[in-house]
TORKOL-4160 file (C-alpha; in steps of 0.2 Angstrom, whole numbers, padded with zeros to 4 digits, m for minus):
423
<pt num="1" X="0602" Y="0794" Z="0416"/>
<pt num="2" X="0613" Y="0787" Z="0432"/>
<pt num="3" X="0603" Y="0787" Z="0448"/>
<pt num="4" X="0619" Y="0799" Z="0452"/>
<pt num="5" X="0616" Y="0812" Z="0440"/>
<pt num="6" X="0597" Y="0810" Z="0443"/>
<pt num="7" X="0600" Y="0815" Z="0460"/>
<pt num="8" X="0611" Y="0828" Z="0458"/>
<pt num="9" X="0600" Y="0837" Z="0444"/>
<pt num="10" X="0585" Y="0835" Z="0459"/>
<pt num="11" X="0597" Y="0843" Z="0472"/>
<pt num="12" X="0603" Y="0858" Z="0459"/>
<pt num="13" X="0586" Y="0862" Z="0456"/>
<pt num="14" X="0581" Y="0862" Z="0474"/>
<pt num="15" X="0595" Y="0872" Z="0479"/>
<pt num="16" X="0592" Y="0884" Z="0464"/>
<pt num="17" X="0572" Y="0886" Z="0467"/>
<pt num="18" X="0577" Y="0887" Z="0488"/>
<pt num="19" X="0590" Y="0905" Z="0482"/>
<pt num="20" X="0579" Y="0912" Z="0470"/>
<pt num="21" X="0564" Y="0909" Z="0482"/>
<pt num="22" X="0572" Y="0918" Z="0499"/>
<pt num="23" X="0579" Y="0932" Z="0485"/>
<pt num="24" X="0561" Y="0936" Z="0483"/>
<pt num="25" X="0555" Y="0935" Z="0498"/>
<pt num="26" X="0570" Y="0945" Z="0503"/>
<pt num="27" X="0568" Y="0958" Z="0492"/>
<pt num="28" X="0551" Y="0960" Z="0495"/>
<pt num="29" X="0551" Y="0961" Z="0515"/>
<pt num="30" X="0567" Y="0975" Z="0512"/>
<pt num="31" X="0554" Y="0986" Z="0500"/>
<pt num="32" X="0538" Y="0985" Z="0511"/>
<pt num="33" X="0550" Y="0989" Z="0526"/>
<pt num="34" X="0562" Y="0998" Z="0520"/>
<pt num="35" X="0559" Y="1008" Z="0503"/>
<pt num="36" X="0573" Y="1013" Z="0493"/>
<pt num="37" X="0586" Y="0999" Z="0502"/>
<pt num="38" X="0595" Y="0987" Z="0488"/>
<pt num="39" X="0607" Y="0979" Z="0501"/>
<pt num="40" X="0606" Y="0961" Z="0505"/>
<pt num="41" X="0604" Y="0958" Z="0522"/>
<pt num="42" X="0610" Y="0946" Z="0534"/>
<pt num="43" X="0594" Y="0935" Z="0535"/>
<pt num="44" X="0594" Y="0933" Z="0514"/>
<pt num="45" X="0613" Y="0925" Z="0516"/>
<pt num="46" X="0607" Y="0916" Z="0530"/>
<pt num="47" X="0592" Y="0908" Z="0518"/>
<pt num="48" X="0605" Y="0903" Z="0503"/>
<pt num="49" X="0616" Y="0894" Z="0515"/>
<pt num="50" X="0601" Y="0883" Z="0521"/>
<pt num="51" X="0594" Y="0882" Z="0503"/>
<pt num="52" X="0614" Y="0876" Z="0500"/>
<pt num="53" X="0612" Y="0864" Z="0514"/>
<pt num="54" X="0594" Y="0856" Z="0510"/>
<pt num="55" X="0601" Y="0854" Z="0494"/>
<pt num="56" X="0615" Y="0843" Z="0499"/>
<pt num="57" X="0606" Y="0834" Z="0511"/>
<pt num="58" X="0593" Y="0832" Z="0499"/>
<pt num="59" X="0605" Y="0825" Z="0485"/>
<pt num="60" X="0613" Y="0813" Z="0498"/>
<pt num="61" X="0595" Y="0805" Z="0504"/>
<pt num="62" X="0589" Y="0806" Z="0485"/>
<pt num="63" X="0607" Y="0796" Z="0479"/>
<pt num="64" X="0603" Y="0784" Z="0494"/>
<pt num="65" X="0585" Y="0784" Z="0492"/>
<pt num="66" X="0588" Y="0780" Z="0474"/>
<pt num="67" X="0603" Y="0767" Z="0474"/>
<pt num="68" X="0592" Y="0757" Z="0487"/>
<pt num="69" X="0577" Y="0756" Z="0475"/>
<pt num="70" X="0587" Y="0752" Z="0461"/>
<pt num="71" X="0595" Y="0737" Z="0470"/>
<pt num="72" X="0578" Y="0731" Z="0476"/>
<pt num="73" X="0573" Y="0734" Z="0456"/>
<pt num="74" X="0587" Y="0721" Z="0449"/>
<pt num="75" X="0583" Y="0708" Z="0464"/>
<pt num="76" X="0565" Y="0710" Z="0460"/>
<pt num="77" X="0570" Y="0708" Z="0440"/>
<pt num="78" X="0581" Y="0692" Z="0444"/>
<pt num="79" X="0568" Y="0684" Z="0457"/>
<pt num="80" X="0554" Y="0689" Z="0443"/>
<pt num="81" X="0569" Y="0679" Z="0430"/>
<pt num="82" X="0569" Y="0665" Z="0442"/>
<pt num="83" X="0553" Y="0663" Z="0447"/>
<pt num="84" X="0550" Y="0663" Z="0427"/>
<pt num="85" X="0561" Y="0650" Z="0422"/>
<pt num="86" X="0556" Y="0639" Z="0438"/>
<pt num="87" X="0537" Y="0641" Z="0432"/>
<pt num="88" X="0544" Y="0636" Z="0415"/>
<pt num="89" X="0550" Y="0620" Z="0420"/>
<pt num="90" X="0537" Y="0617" Z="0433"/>
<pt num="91" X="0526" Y="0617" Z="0417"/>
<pt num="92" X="0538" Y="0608" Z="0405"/>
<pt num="93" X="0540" Y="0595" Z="0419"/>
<pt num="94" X="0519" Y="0595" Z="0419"/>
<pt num="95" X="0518" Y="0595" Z="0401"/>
<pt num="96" X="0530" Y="0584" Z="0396"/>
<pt num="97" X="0523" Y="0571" Z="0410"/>
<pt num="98" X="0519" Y="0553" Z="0405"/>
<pt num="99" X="0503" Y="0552" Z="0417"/>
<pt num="100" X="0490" Y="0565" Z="0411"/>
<pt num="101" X="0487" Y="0580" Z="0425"/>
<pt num="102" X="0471" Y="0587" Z="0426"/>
<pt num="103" X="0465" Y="0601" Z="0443"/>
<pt num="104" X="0449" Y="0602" Z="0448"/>
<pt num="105" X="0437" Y="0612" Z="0459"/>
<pt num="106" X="0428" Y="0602" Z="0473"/>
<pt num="107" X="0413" Y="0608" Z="0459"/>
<pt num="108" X="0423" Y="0597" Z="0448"/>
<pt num="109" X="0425" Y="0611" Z="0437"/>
<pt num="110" X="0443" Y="0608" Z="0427"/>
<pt num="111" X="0457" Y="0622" Z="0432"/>
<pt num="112" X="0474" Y="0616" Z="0427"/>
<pt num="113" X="0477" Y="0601" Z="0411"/>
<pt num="114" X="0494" Y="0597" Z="0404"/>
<pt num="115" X="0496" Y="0590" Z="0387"/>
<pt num="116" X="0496" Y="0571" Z="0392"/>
<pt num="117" X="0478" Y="0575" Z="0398"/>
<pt num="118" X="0473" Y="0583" Z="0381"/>
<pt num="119" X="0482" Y="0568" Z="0372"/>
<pt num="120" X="0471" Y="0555" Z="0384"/>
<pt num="121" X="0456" Y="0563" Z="0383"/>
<pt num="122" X="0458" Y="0571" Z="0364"/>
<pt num="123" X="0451" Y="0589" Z="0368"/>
<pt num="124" X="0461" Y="0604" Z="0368"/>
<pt num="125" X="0467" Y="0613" Z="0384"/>
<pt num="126" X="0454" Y="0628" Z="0380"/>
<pt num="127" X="0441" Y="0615" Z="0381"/>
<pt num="128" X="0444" Y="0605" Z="0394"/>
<pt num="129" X="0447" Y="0623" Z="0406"/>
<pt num="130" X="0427" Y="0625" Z="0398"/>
<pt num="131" X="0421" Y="0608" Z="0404"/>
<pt num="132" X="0418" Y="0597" Z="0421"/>
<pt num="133" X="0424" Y="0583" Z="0424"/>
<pt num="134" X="0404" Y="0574" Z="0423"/>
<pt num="135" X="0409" Y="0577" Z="0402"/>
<pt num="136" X="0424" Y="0565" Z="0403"/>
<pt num="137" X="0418" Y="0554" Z="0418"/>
<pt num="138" X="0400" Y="0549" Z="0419"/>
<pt num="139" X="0401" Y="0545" Z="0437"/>
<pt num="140" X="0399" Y="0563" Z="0442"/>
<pt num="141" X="0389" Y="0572" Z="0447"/>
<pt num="142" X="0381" Y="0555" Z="0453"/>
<pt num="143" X="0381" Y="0550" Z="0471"/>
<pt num="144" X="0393" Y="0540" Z="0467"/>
<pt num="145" X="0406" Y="0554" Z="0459"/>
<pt num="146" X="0401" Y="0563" Z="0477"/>
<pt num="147" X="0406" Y="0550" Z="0488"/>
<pt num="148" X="0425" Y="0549" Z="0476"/>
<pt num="149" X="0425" Y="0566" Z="0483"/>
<pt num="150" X="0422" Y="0564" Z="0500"/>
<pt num="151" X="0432" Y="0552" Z="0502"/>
<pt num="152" X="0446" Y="0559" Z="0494"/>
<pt num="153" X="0446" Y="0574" Z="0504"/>
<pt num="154" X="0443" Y="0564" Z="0521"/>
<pt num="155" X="0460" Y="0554" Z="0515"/>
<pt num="156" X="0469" Y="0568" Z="0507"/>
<pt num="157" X="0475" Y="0553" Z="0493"/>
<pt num="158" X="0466" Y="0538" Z="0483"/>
<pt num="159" X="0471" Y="0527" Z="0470"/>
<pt num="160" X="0455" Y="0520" Z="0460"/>
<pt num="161" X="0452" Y="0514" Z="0444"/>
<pt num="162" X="0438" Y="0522" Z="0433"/>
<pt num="163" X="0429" Y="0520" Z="0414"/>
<pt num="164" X="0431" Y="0536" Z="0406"/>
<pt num="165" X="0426" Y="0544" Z="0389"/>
<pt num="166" X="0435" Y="0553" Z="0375"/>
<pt num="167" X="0429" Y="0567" Z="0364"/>
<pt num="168" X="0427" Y="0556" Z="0351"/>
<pt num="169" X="0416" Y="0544" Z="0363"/>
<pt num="170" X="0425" Y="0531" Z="0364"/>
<pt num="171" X="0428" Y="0522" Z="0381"/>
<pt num="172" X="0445" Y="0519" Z="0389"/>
<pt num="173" X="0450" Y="0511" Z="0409"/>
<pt num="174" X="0461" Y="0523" Z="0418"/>
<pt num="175" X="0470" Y="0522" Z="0434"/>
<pt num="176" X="0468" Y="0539" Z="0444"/>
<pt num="177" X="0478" Y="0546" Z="0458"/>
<pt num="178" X="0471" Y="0559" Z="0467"/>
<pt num="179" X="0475" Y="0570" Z="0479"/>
<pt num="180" X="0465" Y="0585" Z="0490"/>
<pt num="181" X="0474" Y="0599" Z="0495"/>
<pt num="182" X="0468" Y="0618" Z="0499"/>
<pt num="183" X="0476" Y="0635" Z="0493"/>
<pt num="184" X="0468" Y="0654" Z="0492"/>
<pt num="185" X="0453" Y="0650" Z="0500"/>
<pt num="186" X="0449" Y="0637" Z="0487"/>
<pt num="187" X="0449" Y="0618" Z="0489"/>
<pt num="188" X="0458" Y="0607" Z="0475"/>
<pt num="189" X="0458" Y="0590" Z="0468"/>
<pt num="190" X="0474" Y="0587" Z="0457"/>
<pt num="191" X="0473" Y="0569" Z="0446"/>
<pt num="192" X="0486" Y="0559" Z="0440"/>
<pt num="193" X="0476" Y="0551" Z="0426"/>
<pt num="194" X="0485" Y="0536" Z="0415"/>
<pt num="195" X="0478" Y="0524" Z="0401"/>
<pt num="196" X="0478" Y="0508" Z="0406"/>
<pt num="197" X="0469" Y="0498" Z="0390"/>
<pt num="198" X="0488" Y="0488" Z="0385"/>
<pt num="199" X="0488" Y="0484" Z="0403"/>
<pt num="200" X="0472" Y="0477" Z="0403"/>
<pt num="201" X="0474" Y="0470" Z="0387"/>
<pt num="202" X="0489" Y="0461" Z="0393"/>
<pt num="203" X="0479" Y="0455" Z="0409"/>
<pt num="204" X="0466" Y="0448" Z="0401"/>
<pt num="205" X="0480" Y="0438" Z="0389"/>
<pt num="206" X="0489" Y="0433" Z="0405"/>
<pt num="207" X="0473" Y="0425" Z="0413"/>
<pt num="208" X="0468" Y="0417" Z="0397"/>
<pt num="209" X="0485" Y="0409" Z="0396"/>
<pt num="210" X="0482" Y="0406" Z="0414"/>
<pt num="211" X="0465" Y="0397" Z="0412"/>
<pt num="212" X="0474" Y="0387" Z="0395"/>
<pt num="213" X="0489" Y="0382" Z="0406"/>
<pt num="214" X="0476" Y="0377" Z="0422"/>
<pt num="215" X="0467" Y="0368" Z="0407"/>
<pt num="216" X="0482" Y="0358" Z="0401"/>
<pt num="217" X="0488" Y="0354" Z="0419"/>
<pt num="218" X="0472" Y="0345" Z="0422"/>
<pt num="219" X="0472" Y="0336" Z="0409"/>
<pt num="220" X="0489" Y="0331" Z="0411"/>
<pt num="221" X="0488" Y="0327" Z="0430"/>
<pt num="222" X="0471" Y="0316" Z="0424"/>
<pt num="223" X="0482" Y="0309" Z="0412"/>
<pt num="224" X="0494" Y="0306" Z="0424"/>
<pt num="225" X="0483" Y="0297" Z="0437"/>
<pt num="226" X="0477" Y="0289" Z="0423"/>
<pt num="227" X="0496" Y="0280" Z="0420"/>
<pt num="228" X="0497" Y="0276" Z="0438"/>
<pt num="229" X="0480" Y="0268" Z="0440"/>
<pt num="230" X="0488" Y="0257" Z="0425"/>
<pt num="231" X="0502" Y="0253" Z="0432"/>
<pt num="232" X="0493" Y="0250" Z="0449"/>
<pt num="233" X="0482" Y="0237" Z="0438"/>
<pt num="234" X="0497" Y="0230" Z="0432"/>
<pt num="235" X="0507" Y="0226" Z="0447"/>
<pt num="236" X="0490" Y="0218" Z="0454"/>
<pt num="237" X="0488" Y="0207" Z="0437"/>
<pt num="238" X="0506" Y="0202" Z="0439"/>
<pt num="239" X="0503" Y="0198" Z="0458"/>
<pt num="240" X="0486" Y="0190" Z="0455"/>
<pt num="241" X="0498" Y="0178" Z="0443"/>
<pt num="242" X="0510" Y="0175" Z="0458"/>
<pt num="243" X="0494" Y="0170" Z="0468"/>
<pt num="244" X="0488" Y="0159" Z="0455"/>
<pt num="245" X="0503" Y="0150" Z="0455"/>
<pt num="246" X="0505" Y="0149" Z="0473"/>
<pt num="247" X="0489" Y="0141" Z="0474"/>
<pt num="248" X="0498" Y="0126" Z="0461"/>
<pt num="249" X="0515" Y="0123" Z="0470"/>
<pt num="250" X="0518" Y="0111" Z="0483"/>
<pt num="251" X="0535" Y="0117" Z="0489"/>
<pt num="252" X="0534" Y="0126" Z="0503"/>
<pt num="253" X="0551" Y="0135" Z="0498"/>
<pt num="254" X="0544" Y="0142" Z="0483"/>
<pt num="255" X="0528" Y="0145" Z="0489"/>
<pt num="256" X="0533" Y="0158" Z="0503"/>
<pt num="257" X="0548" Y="0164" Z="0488"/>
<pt num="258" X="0530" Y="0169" Z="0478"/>
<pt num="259" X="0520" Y="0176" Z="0495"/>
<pt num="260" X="0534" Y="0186" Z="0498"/>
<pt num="261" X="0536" Y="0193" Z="0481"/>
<pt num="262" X="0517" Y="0196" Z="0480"/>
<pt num="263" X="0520" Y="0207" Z="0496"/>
<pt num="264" X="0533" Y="0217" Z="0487"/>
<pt num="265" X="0524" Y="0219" Z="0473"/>
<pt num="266" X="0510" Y="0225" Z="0483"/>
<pt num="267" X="0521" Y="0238" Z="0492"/>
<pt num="268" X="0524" Y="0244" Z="0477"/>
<pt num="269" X="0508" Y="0246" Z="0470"/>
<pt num="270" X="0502" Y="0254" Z="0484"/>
<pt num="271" X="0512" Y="0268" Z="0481"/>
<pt num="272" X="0504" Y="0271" Z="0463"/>
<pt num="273" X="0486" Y="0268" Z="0470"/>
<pt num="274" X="0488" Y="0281" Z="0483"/>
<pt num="275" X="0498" Y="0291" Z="0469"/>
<pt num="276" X="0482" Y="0292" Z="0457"/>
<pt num="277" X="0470" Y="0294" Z="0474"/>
<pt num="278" X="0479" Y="0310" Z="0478"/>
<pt num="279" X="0477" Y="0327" Z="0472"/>
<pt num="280" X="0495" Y="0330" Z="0476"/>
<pt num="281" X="0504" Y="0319" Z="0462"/>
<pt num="282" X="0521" Y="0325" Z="0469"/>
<pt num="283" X="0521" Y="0316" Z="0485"/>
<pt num="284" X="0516" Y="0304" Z="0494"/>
<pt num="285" X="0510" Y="0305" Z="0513"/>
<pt num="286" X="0522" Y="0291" Z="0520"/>
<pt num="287" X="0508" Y="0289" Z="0538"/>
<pt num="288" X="0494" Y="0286" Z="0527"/>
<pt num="289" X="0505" Y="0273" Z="0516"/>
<pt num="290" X="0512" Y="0266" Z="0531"/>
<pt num="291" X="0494" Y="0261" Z="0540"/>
<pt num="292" X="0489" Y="0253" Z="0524"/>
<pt num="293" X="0504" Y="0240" Z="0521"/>
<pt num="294" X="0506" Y="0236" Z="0538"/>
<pt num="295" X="0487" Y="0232" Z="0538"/>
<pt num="296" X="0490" Y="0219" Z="0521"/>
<pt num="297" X="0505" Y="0212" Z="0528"/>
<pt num="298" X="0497" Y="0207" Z="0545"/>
<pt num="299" X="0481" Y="0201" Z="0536"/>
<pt num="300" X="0493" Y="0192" Z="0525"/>
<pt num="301" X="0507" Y="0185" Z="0537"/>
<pt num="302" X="0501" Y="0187" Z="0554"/>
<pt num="303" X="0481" Y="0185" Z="0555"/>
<pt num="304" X="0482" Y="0172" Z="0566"/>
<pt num="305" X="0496" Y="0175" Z="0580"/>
<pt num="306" X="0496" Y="0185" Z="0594"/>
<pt num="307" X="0507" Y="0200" Z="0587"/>
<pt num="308" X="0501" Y="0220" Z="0591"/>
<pt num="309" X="0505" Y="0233" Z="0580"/>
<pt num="310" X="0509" Y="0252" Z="0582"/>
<pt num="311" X="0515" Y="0266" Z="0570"/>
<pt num="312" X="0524" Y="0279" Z="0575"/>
<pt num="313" X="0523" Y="0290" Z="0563"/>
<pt num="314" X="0523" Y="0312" Z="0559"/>
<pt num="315" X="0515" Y="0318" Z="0543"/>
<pt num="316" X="0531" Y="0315" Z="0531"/>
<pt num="317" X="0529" Y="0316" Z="0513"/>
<pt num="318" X="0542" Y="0310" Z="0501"/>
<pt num="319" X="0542" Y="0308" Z="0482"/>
<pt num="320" X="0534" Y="0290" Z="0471"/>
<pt num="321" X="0554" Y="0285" Z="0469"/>
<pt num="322" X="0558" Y="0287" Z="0488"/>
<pt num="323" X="0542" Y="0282" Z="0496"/>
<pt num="324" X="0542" Y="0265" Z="0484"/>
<pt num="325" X="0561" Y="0262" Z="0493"/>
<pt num="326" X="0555" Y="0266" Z="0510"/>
<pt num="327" X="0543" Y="0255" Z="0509"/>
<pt num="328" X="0551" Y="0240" Z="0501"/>
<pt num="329" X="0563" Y="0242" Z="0519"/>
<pt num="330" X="0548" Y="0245" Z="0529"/>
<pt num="331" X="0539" Y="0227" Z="0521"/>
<pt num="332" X="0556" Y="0215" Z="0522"/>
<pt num="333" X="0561" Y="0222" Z="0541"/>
<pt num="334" X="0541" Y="0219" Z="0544"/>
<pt num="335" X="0541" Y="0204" Z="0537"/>
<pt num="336" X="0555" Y="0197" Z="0547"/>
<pt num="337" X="0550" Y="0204" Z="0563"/>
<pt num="338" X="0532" Y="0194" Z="0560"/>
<pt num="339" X="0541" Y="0178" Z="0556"/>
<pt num="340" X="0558" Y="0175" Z="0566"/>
<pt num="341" X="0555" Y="0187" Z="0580"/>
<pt num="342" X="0542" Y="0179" Z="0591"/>
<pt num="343" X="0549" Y="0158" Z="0588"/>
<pt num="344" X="0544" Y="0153" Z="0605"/>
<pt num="345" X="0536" Y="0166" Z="0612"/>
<pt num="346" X="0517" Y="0166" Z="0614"/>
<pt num="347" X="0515" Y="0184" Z="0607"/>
<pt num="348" X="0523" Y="0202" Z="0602"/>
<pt num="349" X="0523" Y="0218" Z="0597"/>
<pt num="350" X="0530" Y="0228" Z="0583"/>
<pt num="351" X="0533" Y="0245" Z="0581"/>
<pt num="352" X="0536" Y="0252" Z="0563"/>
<pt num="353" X="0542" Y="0273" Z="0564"/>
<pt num="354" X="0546" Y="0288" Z="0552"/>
<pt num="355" X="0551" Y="0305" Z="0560"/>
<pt num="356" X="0560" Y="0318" Z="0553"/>
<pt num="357" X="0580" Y="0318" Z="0558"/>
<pt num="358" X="0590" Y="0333" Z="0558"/>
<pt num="359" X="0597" Y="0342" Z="0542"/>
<pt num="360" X="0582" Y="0340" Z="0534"/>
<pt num="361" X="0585" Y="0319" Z="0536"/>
<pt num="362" X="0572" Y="0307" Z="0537"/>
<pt num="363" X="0574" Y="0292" Z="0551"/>
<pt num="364" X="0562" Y="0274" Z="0548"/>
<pt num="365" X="0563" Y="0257" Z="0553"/>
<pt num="366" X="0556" Y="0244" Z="0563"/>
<pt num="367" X="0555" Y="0238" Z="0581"/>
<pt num="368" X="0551" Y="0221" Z="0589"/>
<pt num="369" X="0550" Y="0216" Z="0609"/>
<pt num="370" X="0554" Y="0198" Z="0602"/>
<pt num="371" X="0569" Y="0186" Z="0603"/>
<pt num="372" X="0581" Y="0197" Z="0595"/>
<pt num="373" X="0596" Y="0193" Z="0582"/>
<pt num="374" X="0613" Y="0199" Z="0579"/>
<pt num="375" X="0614" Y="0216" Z="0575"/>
<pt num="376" X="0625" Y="0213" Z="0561"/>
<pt num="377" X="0612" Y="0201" Z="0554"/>
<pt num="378" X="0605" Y="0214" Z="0541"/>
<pt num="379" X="0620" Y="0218" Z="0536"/>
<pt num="380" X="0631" Y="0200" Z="0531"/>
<pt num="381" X="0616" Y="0189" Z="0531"/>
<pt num="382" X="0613" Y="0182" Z="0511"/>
<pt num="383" X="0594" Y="0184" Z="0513"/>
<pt num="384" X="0585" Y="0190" Z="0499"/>
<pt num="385" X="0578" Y="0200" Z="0512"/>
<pt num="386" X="0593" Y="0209" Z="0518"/>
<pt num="387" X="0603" Y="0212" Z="0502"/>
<pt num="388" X="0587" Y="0218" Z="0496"/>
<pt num="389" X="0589" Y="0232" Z="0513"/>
<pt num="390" X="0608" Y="0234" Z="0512"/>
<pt num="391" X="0609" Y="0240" Z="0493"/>
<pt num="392" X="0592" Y="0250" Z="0493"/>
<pt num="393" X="0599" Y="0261" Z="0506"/>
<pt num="394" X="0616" Y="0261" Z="0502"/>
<pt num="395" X="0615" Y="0261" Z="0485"/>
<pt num="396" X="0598" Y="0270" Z="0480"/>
<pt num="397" X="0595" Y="0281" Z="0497"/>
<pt num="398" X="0613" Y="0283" Z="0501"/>
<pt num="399" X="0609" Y="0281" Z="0518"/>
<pt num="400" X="0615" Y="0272" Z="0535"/>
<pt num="401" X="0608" Y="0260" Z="0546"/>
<pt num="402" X="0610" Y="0256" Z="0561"/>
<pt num="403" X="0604" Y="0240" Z="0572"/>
<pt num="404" X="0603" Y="0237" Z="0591"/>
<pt num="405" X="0599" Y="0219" Z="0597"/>
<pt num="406" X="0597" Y="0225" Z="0616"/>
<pt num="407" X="0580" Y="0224" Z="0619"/>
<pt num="408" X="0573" Y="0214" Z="0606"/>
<pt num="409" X="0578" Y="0218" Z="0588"/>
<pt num="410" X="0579" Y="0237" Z="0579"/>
<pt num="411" X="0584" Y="0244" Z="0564"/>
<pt num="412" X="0583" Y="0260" Z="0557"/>
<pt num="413" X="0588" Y="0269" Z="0542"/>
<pt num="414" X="0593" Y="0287" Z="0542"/>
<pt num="415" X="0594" Y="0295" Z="0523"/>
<pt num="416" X="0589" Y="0315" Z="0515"/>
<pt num="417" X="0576" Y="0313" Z="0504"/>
<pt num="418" X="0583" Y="0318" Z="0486"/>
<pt num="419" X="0572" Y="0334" Z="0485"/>
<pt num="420" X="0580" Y="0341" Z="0501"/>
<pt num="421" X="0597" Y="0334" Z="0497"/>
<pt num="422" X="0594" Y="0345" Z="0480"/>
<pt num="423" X="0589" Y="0359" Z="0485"/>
C-alpha cells in the first residue's frame, strides 16, 4: 500500500470514528436534557465539521509525516547498500592482501585475521580469533614481548623482525609492521606480518658469494703482488747485470750510458716495489714514490756535491702505467739538473714538484737555481735524455711542456691522467 493511500485510510477512519463519536455524545446530551427531542442541534454539526477538519489535517501531517520517513528509509537502505559494499572491499582488499593482517588487543589476544594470515601461519580464522598471539610468537608474554608493546604504543609504529611458529611447528622469520591505534574504548595493535625465509635465503647466498668473491679477490691481488714483486726482481737482476758490467768497462762514455740506464731501470722498478708493498694495487701515491727516487738518484749521482733537495709535492695518485712515465721524466730532468746545472758553481738546489692542475690535470717537473740552458734545449736537443721526455709526454701522456730559463732552469709537464681523461 502507497504511503498516500495509507494516509488517507488513517484520515477516513479518523474522521469517521470523530462523527460517529460527537453523534453519540450528541444524542445522549439531547436525551438526558431533553427527552423526546430527535433534532440535531447546532453543537452536533459543529463536532462533524471539526471531526472533517482533524481529519484533513490529520491526512496532510500523516502524508508528510509518512513521505519524510520513507525518504529517510531508501537513504538509510542505500547508505546501509554502501556501506555494505565499501565493507566488502575493505575486506577483499584485506583478504586478498599479500602481507598477512592480524589485530590484536594490548592483551594480545587476536581480533581481526585475513586469509594471508591463516595462509602464513596455517590455522583457520576460527582459530586464530581463539588464540593469543604467545601461540604463534614465543616472545610474548615474556618481558621481552611487553617491552614490543610498550614501545609500539609509545611510537604509534615499528618495524622489527621476529621468529615465528606455524601450527605445524615449524619455524619461519617474519618482518612485522605494527602500528597502535585506539577505537571504542579499546586499544589496538594491527600487524602487517610477511614471510621473509626466500629473502633470507637469498641473503645468506648473496653473502656467501660475497665471502667467495672477497676469497677469490685476495688471492688474486696476492697473486698479483706476487707478479710484481717478480718483475721488481727482475728489473733489479737485469740492473745488477748493468752494474756488473760497469764495473768492467773503461770507457767513460759507456760507463755513465750503463749508470744512467741502471737509474731508469730502477725508476721503473720502483714503481712495481711499491705496487706489491701497497694494499691499493690500483694506484700508486706519486709523493711517496717521489721521496724514494729522488733519494737513489742523489745517493747515486750527487753524494758528494754540495746540491739541496726539496719536493713539493700533494698526495697525488696515478695508475703503474702513468706513474712509471712520470717518473722516467722526473729521473732524466733530475739527472740533468745534478749534472749540468751547477758547472761552476760551488753548490745548488733542486726543486722536483707534482700538484694538481685544473680540469682534473696533473702538473710535474723539475726546478734548479743553477746556470740555466736554453729553454728550447729539451725540446731539439738529440740527447737520449730529452727524446726520451719529448715523446713520453707527447706521445704516451699526450701532454705539454713548458720551459723557462729565467732564473735558473724549469720544466714542467702538464697531462690528464688517463683515468680522469676516461671518465
Amino acid at each position: 500500500m502507497s504511503t498516500d493511500n495509507r494516509a488517507k485510510i488513517q484520515a477516513l477512519g479518523f474522521a469517521i470514528v470523530g462523527v460517529i463519536g460527537v453523534a453519540v455524545v450528541d444524542r445522549v446530551s439531547i436525551h438526558l436534557i431533553t427527552p423526546g427531542d430527535d433534532t440535531f442541534s447546532l453543537p452536533f454539526f459543529i463536532g462533524v465539521v471539526f471531526f472533517i477538519l482533524s481529519a484533513f489535517f490529520l491526512y496532510t501531517l500523516l502524508r508528510r509525516t509518512a513521505l519524510i520517513a520513507e525518504d529517510a528509509l531508501i537513504k538509510l537502505s542505500e547508505y546501509q547498500k554502501k556501506e555494505k559494499e565499501e565493507l566488502q572491499l575493505f575486506n577483499f582488499a584485506l583478504d586478498n592482501s599479500a602481507d598477512a593482517i592480524y589485530w590484536f588487543t594490548m592483551d594480545t589476544h587476536f581480533f581481526y585475521v585475513n586469509d594471508a594470515a591463516c595462509s602464513m601461519l596455517g590455522y583457520s580464522k576460527e582459530e586464530l580469533l581463539t588464540m593469543s598471539l604467545e601461540s604463534v610468537d614465543h616472545a610474548f608474554p615474556t618481558e621481552q614481548g611487553e617491552q614490543f608493546l610498550r614501545e609500539i604504543k609509545e611510537r604509534k609504529k615499528l618495524r622489527f623482525e621476529r621468529m615465528q611458529t606455524r601450527k605445524d611447528g615449524s619455524i619461519f622469520p617474519a618482518e612485522i609492521s605494527a602500528s597502535y591505534f585506539y577505537s571504542t574504548e579499546q586499544e589496538f595493535i594491527c600487524a602487517f606480518g610477511r614471510d621473509i625465509t626466500e629473502q633470507k635465503e637469498k641473503e645468506k647466498i648473496i653473502i656467501d658469494q660475497n665471502a667467495a668473491l672477497k676469497s677469490s679477490l685476495q688471492d688474486k691481488e696476492v697473486l698479483i703482488k706476487e707478479i710484481h714483486h717478480r718483475v721488481k726482481n727482475n728489473l733489479e737482476v737485469i740492473s745488477s747485470l748493468l752494474q756488473m758490467q760497469n764495473r768492467r768497462e773503461t770507457n767513460p762514455y759507456v760507463k755513465e750510458a750503463l749508470s744512467k740506464s741502471q737509474s731508469r731501470i730502477y725508476a721503473i722498478a720502483l714503481v712495481h716495489e711499491m705496487l706489491y708493498q701497497n694494499s691499493d694495487l690500483a694506484t700508486i701515491n706519486m709523493k711517496s714514490h717521489l721521496e724514494r727516487l729522488s733519494r737513489a738518484m742523489i745517493d747515486l749521482y750527487a753524494q758528494h756535491k754540495n746540491i739541496t733537495f726539496h719536493l713539493n709535492a700533494e698526495n697525488i695518485f696515478l695508475t703503474m702505467d702513468d706513474a712509471v712515465l712520470v717518473a722516467l721524466i722526473i729521473h732524466e730532468l733530475f739527472l740533468n739538473a745534478i749534472k749540468h746545472a751547477f758547472v761552476g758553481l760551488e753548490s745548488g738546489s733542486i726543486d722536483i714538484f707534482i700538484r694538481n692542475g685544473i680540469n682534473g690535470s696533473v702538473i710535474f717537473g723539475v726546478n734548479d737555481n743553477g746556470v740555466g740552458i736554453n729553454g728550447d734545449t729539451v725540446k731539439t736537443s738529440a740527447s737520449l735524455g730529452c727524446q726520451l721526455i719529448n715523446t713520453i709526454t707527447e706521445v704516451q701522456l699526450n701532454g705539454e711542456i713548458v720551459s723557462d730559463s729565467s732564473n735558473g732552469f724549469k720544466c714542467s709537464i702538464t697531462f690528464i691522467p688517463k683515468e680522469k681523461g676516461n671518465a
